[in-house]
C-alpha distance (Angstrom), angle and dihedral (degrees) to the residues before:
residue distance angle dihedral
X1 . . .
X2 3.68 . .
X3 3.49 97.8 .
X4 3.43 91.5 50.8
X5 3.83 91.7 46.3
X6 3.83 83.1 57.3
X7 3.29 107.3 48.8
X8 3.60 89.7 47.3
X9 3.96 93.5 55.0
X10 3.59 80.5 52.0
X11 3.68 100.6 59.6
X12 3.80 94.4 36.4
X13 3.84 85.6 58.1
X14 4.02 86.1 -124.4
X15 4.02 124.0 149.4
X16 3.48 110.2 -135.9
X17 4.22 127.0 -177.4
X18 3.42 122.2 -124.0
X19 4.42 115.9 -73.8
X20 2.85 150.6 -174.3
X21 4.01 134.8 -150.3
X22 3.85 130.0 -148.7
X23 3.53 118.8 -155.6
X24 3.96 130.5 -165.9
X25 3.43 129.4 179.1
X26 3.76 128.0 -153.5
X27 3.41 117.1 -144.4
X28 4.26 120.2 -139.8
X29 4.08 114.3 -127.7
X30 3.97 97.9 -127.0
X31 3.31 127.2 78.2
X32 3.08 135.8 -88.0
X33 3.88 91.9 77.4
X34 3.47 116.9 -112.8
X35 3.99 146.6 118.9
X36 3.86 120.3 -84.3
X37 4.12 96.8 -161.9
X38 3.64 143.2 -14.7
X39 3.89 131.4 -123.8
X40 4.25 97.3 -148.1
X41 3.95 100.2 -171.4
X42 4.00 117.4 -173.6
X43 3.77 125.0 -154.5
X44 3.72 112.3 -103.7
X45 3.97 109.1 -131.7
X46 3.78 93.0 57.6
X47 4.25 92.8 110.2
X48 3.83 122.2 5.3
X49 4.09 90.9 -125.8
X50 3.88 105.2 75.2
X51 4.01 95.2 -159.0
X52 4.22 90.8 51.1
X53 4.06 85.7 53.3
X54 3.87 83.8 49.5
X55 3.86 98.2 54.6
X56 4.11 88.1 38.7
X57 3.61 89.9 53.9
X58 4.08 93.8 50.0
X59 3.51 90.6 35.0
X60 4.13 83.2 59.1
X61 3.32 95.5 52.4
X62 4.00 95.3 55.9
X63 3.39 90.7 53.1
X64 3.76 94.4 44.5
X65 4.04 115.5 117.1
X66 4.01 90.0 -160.8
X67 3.27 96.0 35.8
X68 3.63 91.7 51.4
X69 3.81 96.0 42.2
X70 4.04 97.3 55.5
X71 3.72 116.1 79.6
X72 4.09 118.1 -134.3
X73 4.18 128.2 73.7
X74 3.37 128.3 -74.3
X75 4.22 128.0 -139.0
X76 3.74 98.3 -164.8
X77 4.15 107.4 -170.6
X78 4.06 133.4 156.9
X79 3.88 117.9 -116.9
X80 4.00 103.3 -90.4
């Protein structure tokens, strides 16, 4: 995700601050063992306009080759 996040800034031309991104994974109850969904949180102050940080961070995630290689949902939100 935060590769993706900045390669996309890159190509939109868009100055971003330094991040960071927490990730927690949920896992299901049934066997075999693996996660259900993900909680993908991004650091606030990385752009000034909370609703262009919003679309970069979902943006990211389309583009994403883990992301899009793991099954499971995904709640993608900015730190309040």
């Amino acid at each position: 995700m935060a590769i993706s996040l900045q390669k996309l800034a890159l190509r939109r031309k868009i100055e971003i601050q330094s991040f960071h991104i927490q990730i927690t994974g949920h896992k299901g109850e049934f066997l075999p063992a693996h996660f259900t969904h993900y909680d993908i949180q991004l650091s606030k102050g990385i752009y000034s306009e909370r609703e262009l940080a919003e679309k970069l961070l979902k943006d990211a995630k389309k583009i994403c080759t883990i992301s899009n290689s793991v099954s499971g949902t995904f709640e993608l939100r900015l730190e309040a």
